[in-house]
Backbone as CSV, one residue per row, in Angstrom:
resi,resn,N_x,N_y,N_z,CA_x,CA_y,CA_z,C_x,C_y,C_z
1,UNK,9.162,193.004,34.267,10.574,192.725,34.465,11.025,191.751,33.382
2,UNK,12.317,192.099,32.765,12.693,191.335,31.947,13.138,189.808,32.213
3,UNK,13.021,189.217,31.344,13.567,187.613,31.858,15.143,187.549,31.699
4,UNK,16.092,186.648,32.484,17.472,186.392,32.190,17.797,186.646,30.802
5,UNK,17.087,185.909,30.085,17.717,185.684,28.935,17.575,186.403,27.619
6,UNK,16.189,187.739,28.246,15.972,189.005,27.698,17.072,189.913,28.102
7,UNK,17.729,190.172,29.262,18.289,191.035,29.575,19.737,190.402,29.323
8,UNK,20.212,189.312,29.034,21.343,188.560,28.171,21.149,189.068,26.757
9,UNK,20.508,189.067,26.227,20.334,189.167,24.827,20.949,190.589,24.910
10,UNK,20.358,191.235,25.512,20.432,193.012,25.207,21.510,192.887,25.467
11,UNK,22.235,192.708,26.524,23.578,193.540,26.695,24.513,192.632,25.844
12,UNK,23.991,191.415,25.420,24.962,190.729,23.832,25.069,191.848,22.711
13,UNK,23.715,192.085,22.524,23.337,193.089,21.386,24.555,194.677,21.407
14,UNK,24.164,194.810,22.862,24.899,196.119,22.968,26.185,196.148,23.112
15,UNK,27.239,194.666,22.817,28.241,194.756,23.176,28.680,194.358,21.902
16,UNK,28.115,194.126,21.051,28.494,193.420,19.737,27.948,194.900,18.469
17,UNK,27.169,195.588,19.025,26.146,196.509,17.683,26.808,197.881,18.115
18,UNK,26.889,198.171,19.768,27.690,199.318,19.961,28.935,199.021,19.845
19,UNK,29.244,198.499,19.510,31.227,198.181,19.225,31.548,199.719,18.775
20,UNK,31.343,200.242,17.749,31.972,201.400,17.288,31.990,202.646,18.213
21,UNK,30.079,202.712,19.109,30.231,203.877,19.912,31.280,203.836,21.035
22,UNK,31.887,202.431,21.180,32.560,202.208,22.465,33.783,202.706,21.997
23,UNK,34.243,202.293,20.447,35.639,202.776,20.317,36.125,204.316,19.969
24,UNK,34.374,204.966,19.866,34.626,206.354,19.861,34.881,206.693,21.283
25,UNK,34.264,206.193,22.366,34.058,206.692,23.666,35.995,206.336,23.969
26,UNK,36.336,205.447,24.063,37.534,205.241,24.337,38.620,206.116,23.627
27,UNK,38.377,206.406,22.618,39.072,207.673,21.756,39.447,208.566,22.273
28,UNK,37.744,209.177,22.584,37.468,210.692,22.894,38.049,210.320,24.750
29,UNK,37.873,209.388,25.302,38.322,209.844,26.712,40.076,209.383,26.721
30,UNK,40.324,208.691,25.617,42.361,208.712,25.977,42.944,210.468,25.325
31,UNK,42.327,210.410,24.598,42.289,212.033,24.334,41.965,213.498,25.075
32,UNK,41.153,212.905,26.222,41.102,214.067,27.249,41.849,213.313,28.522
33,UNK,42.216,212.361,28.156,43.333,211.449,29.399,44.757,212.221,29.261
34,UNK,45.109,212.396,27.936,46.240,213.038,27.078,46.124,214.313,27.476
35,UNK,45.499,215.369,26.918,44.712,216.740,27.356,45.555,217.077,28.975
36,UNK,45.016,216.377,29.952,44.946,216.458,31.533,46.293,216.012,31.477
37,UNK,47.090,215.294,30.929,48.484,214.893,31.463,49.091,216.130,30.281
38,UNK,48.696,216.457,29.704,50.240,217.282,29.063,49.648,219.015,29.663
39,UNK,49.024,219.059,30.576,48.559,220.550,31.276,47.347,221.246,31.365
40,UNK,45.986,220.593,30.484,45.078,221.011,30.414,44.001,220.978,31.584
41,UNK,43.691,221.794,32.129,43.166,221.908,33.191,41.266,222.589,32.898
42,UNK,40.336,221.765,32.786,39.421,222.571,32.176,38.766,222.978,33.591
43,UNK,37.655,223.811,33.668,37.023,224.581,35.069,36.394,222.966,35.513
44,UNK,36.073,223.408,36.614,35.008,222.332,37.036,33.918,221.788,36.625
45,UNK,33.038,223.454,36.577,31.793,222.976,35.768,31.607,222.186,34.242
46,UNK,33.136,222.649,33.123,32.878,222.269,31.739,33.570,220.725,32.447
47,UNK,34.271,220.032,33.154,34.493,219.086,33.617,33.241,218.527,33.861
48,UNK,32.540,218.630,34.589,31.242,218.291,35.431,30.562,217.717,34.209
49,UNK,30.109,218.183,33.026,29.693,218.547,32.170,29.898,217.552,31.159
50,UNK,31.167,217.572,30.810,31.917,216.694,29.903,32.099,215.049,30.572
51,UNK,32.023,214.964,31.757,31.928,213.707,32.186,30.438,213.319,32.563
52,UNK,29.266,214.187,32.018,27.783,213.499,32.390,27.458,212.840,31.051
53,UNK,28.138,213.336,29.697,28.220,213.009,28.577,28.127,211.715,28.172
54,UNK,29.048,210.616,28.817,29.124,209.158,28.219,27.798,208.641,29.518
55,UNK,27.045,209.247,30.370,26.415,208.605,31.514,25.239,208.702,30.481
56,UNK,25.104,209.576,30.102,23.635,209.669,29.044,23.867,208.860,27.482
57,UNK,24.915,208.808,27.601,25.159,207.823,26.000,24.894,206.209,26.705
58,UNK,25.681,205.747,27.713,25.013,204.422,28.730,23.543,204.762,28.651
59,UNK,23.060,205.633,29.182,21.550,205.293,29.478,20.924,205.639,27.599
60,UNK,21.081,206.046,27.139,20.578,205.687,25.700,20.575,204.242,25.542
61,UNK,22.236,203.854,25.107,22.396,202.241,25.007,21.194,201.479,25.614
62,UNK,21.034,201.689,26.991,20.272,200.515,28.174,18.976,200.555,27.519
63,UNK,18.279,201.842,27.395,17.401,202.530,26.742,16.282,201.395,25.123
64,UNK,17.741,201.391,24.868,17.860,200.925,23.060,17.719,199.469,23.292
65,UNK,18.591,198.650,24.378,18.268,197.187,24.237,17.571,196.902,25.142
66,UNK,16.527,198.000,25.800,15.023,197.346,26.534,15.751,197.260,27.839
67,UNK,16.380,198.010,28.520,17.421,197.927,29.904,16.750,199.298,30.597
68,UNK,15.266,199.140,30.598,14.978,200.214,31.530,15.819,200.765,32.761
69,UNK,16.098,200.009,33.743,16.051,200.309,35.128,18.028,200.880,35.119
70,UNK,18.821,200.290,34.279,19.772,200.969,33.822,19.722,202.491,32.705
71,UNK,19.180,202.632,32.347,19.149,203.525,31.606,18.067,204.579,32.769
72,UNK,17.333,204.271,33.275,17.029,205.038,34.264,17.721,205.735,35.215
73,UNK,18.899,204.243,35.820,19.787,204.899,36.715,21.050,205.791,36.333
74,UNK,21.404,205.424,35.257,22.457,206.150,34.416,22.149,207.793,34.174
75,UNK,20.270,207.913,33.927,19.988,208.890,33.337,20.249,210.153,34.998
76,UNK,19.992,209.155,35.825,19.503,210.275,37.256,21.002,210.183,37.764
77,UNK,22.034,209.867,37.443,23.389,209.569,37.216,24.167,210.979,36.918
78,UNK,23.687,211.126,34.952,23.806,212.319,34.767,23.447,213.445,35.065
79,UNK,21.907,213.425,35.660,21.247,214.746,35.846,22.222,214.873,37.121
80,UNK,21.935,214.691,38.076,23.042,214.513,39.642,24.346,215.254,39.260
81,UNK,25.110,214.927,37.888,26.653,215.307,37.863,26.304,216.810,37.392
82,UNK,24.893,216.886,36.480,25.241,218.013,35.551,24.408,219.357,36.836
83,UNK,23.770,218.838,37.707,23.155,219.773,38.835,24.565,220.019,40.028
84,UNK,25.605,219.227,40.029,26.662,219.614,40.690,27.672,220.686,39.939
85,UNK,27.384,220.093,38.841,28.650,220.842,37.655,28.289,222.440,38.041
86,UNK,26.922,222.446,37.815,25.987,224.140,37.595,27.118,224.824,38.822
87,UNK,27.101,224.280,40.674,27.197,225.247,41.173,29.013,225.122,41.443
88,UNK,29.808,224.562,40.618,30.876,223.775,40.797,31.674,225.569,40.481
89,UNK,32.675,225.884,40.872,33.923,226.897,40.981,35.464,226.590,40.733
90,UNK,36.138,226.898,40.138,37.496,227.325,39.599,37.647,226.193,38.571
91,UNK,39.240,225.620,38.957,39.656,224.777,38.170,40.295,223.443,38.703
92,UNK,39.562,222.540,37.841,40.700,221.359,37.827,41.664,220.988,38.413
93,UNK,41.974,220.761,39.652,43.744,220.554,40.006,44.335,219.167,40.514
94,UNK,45.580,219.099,40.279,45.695,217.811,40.382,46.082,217.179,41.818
95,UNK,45.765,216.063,42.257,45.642,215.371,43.522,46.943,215.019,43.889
96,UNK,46.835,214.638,45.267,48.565,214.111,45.695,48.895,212.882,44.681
97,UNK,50.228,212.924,44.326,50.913,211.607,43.872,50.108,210.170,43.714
98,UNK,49.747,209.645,45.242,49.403,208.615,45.028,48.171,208.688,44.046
99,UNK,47.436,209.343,44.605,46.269,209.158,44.227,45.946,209.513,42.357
100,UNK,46.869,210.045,42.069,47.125,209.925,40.967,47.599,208.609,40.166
101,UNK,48.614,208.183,40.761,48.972,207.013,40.427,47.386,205.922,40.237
102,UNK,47.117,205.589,41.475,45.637,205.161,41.375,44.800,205.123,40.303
103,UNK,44.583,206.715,40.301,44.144,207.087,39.223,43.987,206.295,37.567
104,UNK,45.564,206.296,37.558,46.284,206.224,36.078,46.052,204.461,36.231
105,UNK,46.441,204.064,37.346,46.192,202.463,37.228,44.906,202.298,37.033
106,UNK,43.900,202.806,37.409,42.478,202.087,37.014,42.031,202.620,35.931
107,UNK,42.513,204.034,35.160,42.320,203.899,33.896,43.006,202.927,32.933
108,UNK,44.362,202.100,32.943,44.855,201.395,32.153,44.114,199.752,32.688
109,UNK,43.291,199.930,33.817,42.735,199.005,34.146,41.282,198.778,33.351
110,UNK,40.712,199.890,33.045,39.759,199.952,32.671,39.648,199.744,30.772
């Protein structure tokens, strides 16, 4: 088990060295944020799919700065989304109002 100030270090490391993968990740998801609000509706499964994507880029990261037990959980994270995606059917649709709203607030929250 790592010590405090091993597992401080890493996620310093990973918040200062991944800077760029983060500002791709934020890119690529205001861009499928955009996508979904102007009508794009992708199936479930390429949904399923496309959101196990940044769970396995986290568990790389955890991976990279010695963050076993995160990068473990991240990894069984993705497998979980991408074994739901497989038996997942139709399309995309959008939720009542509020919950949309919700939605949109904890992405500008995030």
């Amino acid at each position: 088990m790592p010590s405090r100030e091993e597992i401080l270090a890493g996620l310093s490391w990973a918040a200062n060295e991944a800077f760029l993968l983060a500002v791709l990740w934020h890119v690529v998801i205001a861009g499928g944020a955009i996508a979904v609000a102007l009508g794009w509706r992708p199936s479930r499964r390429l949904a399923g799919m496309m959101l196990s994507v940044p769970l396995v880029s986290v568990s790389a990261v955890a991976l990279g700065v010695g963050n076993p037990f995160n990068a473990l959980v991240f990894c069984v994270l993705a497998v979980a989304l991408v074994l739901l995606a497989l038996t997942a059917e139709g399309r995309v649709t959008r939720g009542p109002s509020w919950a949309a709203a919700i939605g949109v607030g904890m992405l500008g929250l995030g």
